[in-house]
C-alpha positions as CSV (number, residue, x, y, z in Angstrom):
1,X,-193.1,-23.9,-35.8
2,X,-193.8,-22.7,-32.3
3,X,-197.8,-21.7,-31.5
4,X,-196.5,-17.9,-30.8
5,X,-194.7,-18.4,-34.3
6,X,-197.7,-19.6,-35.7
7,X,-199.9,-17.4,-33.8
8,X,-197.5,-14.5,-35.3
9,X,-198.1,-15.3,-38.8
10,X,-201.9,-15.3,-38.5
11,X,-201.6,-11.9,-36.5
12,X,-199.3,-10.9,-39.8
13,X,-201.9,-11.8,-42.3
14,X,-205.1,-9.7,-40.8
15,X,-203.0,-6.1,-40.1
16,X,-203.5,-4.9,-44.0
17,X,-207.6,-4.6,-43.2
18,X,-206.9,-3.2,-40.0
19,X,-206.4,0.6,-40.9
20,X,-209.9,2.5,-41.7
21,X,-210.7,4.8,-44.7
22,X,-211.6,7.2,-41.7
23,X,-209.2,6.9,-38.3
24,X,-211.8,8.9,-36.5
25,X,-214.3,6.7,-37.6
26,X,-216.1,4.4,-34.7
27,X,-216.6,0.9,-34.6
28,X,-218.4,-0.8,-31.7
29,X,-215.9,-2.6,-29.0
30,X,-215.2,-6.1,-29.9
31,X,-214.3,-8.9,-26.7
32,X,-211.3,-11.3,-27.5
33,X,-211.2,-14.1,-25.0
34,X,-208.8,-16.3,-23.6
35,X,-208.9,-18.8,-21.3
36,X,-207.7,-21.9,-20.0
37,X,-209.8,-24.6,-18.5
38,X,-209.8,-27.3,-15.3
39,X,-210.1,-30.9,-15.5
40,X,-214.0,-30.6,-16.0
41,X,-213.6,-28.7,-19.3
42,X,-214.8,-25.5,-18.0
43,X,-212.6,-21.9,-18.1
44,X,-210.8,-21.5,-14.8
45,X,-209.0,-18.1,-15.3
46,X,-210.1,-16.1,-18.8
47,X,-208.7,-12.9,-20.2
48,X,-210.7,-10.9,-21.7
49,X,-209.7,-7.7,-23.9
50,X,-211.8,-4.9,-26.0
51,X,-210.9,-3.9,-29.1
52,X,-211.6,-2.0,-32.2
53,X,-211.0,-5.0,-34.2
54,X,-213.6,-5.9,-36.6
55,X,-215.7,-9.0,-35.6
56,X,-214.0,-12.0,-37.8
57,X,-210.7,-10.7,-36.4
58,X,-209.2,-13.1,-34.5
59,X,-206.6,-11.1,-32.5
60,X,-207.6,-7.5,-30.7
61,X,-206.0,-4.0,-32.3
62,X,-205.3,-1.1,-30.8
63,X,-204.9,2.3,-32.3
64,X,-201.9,5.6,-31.0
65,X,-204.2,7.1,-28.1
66,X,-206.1,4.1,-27.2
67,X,-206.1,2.0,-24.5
68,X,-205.5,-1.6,-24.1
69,X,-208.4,-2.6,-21.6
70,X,-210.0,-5.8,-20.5
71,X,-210.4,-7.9,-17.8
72,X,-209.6,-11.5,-15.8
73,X,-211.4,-13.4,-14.0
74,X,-211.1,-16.2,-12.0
75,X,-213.7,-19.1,-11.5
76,X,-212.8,-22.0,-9.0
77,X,-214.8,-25.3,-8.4
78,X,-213.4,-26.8,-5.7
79,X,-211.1,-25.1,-3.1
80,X,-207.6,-23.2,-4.1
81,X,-205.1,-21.0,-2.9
82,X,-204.8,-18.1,-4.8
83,X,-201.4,-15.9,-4.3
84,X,-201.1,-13.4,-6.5
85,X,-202.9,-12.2,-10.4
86,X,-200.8,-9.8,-12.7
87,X,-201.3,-8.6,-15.8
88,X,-198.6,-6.9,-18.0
89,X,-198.1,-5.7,-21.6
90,X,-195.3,-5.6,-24.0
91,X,-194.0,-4.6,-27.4
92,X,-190.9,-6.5,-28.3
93,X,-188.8,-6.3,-31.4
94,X,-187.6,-9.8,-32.0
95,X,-184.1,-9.8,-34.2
96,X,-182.0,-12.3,-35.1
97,X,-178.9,-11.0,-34.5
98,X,-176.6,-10.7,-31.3
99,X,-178.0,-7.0,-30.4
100,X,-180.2,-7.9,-27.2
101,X,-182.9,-5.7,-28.1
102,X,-185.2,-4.5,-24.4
103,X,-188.7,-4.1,-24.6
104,X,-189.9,-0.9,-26.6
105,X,-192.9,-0.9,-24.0
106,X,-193.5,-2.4,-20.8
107,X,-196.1,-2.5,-18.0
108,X,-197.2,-4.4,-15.3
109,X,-200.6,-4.0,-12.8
110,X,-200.7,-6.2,-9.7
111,X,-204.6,-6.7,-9.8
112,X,-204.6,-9.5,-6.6
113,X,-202.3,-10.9,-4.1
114,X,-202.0,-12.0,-0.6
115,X,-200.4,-9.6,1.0
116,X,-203.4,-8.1,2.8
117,X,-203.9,-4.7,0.7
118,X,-206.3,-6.5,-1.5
119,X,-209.6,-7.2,-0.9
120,X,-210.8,-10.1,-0.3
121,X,-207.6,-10.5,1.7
122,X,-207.5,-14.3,1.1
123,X,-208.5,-16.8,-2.3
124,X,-208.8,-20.2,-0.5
125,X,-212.3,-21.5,-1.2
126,X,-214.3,-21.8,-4.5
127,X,-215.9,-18.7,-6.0
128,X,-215.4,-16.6,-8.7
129,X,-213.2,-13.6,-8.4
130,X,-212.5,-10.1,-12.1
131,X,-210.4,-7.8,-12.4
132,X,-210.9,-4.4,-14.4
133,X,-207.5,-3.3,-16.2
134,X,-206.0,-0.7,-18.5
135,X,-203.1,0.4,-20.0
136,X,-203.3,3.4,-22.0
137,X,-200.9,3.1,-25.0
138,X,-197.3,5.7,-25.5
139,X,-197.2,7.4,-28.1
140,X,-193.7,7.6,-27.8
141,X,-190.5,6.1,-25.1
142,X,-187.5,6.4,-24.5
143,X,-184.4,3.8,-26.2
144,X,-181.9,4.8,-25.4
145,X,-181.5,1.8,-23.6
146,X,-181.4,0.2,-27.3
147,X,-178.6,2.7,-28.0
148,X,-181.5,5.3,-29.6
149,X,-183.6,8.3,-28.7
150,X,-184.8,9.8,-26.1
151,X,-188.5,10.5,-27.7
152,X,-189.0,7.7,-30.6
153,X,-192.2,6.9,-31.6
154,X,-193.4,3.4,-30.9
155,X,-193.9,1.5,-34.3
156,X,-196.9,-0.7,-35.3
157,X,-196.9,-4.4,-35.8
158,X,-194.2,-5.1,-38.8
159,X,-192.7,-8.1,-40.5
160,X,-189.2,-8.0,-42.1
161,X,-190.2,-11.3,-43.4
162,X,-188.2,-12.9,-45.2
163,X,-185.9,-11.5,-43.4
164,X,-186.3,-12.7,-39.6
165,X,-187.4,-10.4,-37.6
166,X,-190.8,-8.7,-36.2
167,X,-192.2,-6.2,-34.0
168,X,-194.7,-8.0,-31.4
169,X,-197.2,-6.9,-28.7
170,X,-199.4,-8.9,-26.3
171,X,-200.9,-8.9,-22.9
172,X,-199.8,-11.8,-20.3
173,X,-201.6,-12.7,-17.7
174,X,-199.8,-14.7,-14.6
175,X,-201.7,-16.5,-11.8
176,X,-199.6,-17.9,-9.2
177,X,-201.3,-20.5,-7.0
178,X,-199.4,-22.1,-4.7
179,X,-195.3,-21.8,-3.4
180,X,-193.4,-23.2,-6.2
181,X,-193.0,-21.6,-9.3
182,X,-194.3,-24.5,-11.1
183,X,-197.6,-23.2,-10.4
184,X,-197.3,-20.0,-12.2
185,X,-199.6,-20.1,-14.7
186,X,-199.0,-18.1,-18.0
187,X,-202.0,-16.7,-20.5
188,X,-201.5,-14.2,-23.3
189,X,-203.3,-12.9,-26.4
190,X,-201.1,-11.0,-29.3
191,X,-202.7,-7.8,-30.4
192,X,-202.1,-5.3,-33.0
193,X,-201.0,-2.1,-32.4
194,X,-201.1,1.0,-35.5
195,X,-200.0,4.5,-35.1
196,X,-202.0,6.7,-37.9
197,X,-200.0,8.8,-39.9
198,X,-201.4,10.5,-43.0
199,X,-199.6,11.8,-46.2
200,X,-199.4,15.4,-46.6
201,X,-201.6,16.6,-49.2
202,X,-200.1,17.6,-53.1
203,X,-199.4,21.0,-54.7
204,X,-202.6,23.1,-55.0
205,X,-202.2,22.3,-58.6
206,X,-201.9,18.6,-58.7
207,X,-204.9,18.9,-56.0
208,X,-206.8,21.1,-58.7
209,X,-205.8,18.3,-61.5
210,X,-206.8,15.4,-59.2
211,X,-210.6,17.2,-58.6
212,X,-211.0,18.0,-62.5
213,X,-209.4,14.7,-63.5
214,X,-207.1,15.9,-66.1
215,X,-202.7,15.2,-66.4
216,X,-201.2,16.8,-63.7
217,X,-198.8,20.1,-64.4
218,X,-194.9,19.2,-65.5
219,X,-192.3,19.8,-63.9
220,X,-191.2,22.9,-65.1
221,X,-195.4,24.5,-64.5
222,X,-195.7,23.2,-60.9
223,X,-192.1,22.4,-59.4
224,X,-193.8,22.2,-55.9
225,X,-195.9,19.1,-57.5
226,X,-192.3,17.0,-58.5
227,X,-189.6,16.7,-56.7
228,X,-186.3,16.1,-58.8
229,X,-184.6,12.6,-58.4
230,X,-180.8,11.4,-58.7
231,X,-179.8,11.7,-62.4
232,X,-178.3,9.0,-63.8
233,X,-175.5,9.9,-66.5
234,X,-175.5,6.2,-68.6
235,X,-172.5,6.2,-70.7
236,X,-171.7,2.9,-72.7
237,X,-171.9,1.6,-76.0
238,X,-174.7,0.6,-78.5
239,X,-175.4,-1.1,-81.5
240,X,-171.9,-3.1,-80.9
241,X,-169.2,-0.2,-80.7
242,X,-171.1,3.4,-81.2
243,X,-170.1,5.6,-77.6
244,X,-173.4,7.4,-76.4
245,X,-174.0,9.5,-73.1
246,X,-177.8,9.8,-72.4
247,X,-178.7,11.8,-69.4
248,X,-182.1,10.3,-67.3
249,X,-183.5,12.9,-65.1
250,X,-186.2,10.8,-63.0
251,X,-189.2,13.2,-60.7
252,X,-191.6,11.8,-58.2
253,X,-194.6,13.2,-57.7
254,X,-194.1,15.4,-54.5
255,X,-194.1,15.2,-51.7
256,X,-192.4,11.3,-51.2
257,X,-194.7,10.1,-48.7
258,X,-197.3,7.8,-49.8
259,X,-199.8,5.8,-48.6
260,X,-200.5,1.8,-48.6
261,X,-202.4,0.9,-51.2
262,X,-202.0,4.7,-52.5
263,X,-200.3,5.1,-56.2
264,X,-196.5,6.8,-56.7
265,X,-196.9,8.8,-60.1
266,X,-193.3,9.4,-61.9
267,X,-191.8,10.8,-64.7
268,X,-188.6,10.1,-66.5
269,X,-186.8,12.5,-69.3
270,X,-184.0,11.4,-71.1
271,X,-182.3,13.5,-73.6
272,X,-178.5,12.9,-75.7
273,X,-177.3,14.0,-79.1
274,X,-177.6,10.5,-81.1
275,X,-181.2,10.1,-81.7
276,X,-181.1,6.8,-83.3
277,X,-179.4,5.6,-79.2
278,X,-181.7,8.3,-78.0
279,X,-185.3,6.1,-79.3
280,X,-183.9,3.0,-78.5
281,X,-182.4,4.3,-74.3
282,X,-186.0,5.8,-73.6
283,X,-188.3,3.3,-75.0
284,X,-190.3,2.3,-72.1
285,X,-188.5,-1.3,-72.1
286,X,-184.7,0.5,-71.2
287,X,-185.9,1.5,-67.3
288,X,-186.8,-0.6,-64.9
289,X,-188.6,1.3,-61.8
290,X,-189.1,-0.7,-58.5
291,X,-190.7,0.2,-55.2
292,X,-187.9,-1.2,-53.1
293,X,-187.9,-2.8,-49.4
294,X,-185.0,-1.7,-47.3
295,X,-184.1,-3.8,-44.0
296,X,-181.1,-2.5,-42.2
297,X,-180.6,-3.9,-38.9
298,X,-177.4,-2.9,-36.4
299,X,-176.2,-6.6,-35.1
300,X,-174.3,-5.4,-32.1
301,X,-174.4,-2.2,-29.4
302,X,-171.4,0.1,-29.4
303,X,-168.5,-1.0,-31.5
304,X,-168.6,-4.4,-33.1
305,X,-166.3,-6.7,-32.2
306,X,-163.0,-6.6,-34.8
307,X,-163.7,-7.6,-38.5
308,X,-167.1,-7.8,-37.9
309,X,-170.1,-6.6,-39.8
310,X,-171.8,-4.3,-38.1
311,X,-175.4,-4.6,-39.2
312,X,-177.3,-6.8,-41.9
313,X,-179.2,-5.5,-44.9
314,X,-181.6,-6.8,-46.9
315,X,-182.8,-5.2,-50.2
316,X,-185.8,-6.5,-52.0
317,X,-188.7,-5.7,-54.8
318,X,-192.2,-5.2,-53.6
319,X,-193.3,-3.5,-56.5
320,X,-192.5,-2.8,-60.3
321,X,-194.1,0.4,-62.3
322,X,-195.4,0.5,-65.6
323,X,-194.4,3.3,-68.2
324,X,-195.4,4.8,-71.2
325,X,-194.0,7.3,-73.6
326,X,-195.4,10.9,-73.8
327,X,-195.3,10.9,-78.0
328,X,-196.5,14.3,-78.0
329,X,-193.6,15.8,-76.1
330,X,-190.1,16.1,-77.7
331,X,-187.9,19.1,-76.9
332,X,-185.8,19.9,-80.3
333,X,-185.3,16.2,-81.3
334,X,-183.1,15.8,-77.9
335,X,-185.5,14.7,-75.5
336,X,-188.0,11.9,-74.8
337,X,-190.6,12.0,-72.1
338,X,-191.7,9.1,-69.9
339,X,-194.4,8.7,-67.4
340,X,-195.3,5.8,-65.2
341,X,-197.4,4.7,-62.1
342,X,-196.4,2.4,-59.3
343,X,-199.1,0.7,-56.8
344,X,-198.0,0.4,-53.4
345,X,-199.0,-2.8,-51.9
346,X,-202.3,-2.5,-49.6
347,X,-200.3,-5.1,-47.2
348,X,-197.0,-3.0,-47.0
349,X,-196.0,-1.8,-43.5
350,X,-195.1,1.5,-42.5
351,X,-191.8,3.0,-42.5
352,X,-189.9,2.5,-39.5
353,X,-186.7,4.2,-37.8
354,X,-186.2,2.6,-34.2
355,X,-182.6,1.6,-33.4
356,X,-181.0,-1.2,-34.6
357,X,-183.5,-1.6,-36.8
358,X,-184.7,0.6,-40.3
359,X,-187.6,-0.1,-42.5
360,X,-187.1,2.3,-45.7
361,X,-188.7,2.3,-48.9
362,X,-187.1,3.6,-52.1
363,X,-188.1,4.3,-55.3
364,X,-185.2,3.3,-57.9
365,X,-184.6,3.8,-61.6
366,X,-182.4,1.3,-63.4
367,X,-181.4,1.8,-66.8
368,X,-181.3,-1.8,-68.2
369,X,-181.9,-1.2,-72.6
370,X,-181.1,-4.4,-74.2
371,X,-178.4,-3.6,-76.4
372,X,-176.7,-1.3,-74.3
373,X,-173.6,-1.5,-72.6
374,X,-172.5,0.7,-69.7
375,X,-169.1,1.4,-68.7
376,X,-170.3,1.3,-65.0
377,X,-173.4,-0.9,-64.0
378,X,-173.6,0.5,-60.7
379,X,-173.9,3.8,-62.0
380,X,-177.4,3.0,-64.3
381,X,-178.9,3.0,-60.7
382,X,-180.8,6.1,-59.4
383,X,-182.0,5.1,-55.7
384,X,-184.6,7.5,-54.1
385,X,-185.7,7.6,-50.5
386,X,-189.5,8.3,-49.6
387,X,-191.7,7.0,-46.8
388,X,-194.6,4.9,-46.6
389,X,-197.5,5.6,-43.9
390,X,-200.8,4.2,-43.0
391,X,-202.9,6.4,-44.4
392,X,-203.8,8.9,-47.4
393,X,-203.9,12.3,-47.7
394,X,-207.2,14.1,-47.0
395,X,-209.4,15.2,-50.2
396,X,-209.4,14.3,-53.7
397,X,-208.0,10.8,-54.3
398,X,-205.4,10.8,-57.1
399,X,-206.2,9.7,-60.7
400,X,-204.4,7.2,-62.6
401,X,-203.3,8.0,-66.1
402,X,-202.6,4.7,-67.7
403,X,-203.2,4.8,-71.3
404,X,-205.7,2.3,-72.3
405,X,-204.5,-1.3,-72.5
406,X,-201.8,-1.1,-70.1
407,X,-202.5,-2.6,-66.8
408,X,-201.0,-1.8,-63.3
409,X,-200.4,-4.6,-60.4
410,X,-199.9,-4.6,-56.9
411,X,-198.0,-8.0,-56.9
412,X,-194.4,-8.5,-57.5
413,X,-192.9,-10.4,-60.3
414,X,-189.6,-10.9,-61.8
415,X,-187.8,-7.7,-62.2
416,X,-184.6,-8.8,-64.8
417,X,-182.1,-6.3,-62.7
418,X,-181.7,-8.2,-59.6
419,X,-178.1,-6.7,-59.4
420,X,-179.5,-3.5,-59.2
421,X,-180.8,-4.5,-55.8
422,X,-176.9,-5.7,-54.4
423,X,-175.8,-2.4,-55.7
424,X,-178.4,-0.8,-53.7
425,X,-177.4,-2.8,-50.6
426,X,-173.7,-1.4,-51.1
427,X,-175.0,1.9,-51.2
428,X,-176.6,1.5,-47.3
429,X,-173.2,1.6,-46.3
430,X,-171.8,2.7,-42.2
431,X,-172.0,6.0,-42.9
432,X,-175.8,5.7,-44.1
433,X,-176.5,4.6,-40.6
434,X,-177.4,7.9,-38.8
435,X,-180.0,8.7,-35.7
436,X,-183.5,8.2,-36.9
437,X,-184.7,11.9,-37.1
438,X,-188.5,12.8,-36.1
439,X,-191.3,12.1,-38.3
440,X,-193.8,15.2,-38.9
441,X,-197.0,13.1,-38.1
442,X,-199.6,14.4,-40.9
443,X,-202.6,12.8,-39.2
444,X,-205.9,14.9,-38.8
């Protein structure tokens, strides 16, 4: 592994404590120095850059609206010639596949050269020489070079790991000292960049049961609070050869955008006309719910060469919700009642949208009863797009209603319906591949 790679995976591991409960909040500047020394041991050229980066953070971050800023500075011992000092930035999505992907974001200033518009006019001698700089950060660029939109918001620092591929910035520093392009010298620091987006906030009555700490409203008292998933319509066979139909009708609490670290509430009703099939298809055990990582990434511009895939997918588990049964809700004998809560993982990046790469989330129910056999597997799957975003909705945090003695985690583990996530994958078919559409930003 290279030192970038390596240097990557460290920069990877700090962004989850990066975002503040508060993105108006200040935090003193922090100074991140690199440098590279002479022959005596002593920094030659450093490159220095302020940050909002809390202290122990090893790499700077920069927030949408900030400014990358810092400065070089050059300190020579013994007499040099000095031709030119640039500085440049860049955000690069790094992909493994044959789509040559141009920079999201770049800029170069010319602090110093030799051309005589400079002052001094001349670096020969020994002397120390800084440079201010600054680059304020885009909010948004153009890619259409990249086959995208006009306006698309630049993303934050991701990792499709274990998929390969990552979105990178940094600031490079050249110094070129003498004729030959061996004497370019090359510095750079890796930095973190994070566009704040909030969650809009709940219904007013969900709001009003998060404040009083009671059960939010059903769906049919606050349908602005749920919003109605894909049904899934399981019809197989139980208890060896007995035909059943049960009809699953999942709901997410509304609306589908929810924070990192924030908690996805859900509620499952499944109702048929055998009972005896009807207790044992909506026992907690008979769904399995994941939070589920989408990776869809376009492999070539324009149209693929013949026979070709056109993009590669990857579909994986980040998180598993818990359910419990509502035993004091049954509709005529026909009906049982589930609700459950899923933890999104404090580490989990933002959804992104920037061609020829997607970063969805889903929430998907997967009917899975021991016992039961459907007459179409792919069919027990009910997948359910929502977004993730850096930050929660202002006001009253939500409450979590797990019964006593059941216990929620953040971590994955074994889900039992791994085909559930290869049907999923067939589902993100061509025709799912459209132009990423504008995010409403929700951020105060």
């Amino acid at each position: 592994m290279s030192v970038l790679d390596t240097s990557m995976e460290d920069l990877m591991e700090e962004l989850p404590g990066y975002a503040p409960a508060s993105p108006t909040s200040p935090r003193e500047p922090h100074e991140h120095v690199n440098s590279l020394c002479n022959k005596n041991s002593r920094p030659w050229v450093t490159l220095r850059l302020l940050s909002d980066a809390p202290v122990d953070n090893k790499f700077p971050v920069y927030y949408d609206g900030g400014i990358v800023q810092g400065s070089v500075r050059i300190n020579l011992e013994s007499p040099q010639t000095i031709r030119s000092v640039v500085v440049e930035v860049e955000g690069v999505l790094q992909l493994p596949s044959a789509y040559d992907v141009s920079p999201l974001w770049h800029e170069k200033q010319r602090l110093w050269d030799s051309s005589g518009i400079f002052e001094p006019r001349a670096i020969q001698s020994n002397g120390e020489w800084s440079w201010d700089f600054g680059f304020p950060i885009p909010t948004h660029f153009d890619n259409t070079i990249n086959d995208g939109l006009p306006r698309t918001r630049l993303p934050g620092n991701f990792s499709l790991k274990p998929y390969t591929g990552y979105m990178q910035y940094r600031v490079l520093l050249f110094v070129k000292r003498g004729k030959y392009i061996s004497n370019l010298v090359e510095l750079q620091t890796l930095f973190a960049y994070i566009p704040r987006e909030r969650a809009p906030p709940p219904s007013p009555l969900r709001e009003l049961a998060y404040y009083q700490g009671s059960t939010p409203p059903d769906p049919e008292a606050d349908p602005d609070g749920w919003k109605e998933c894909n049904v899934i319509n399981a019809k197989g066979i139980v208890f060896g050869s007995r035909e059943v139909n049960m009809i699953y009708r999942p709901y997410l609490a509304n609306p589908t955008i929810y924070p990192r670290g924030g908690t996805i509430f859900y509620r499952i009703e499944v109702s048929g006309d055998d009972s005896q099939a009807l207790d044992l298809l909506s026992s907690p055990s008979s769904i399995v719910v994941l939070l589920t990582r989408e990776v869809e990434c376009k492999r070539f511009k324009g149209v693929p060469p013949r026979g070709a895939d056109d993009r590669d997918v990857d579909v994986r588990a980040v998180a598993q919700g818990v359910p419990w049964t509502l035993v004091s809700l049954r509709r005529e004998n026909r009906t049982r009642f589930l609700e459950g809560e899923i933890i999104v993982p404090p580490g989990t990046y933002s959804s992104v949208e920037v061609t020829p790469v997607r970063l969805n989330y889903s929430v998907t129910f997967v009917v899975a009863a021991a016992g039961f056999s459907p007459h179409n597997r792919s069919a027990m799957v009910s997948r359910n797009a929502i977004r993730v975003v850096s930050h929660p909705a202002i006001g009253v945090k939500p409450v979590s209603q797990l019964p006593p003695g059941y216990e929620q985690s953040a971590t994955p583990r074994p889900t039992g319906v791994d085909w559930a996530l290869s049907t999923i994958g067939a589902m993100l078919g061509p025709s799912s591949w459209l132009p990423p559409m504008a995010a409403t930003s929700h951020l105060d």
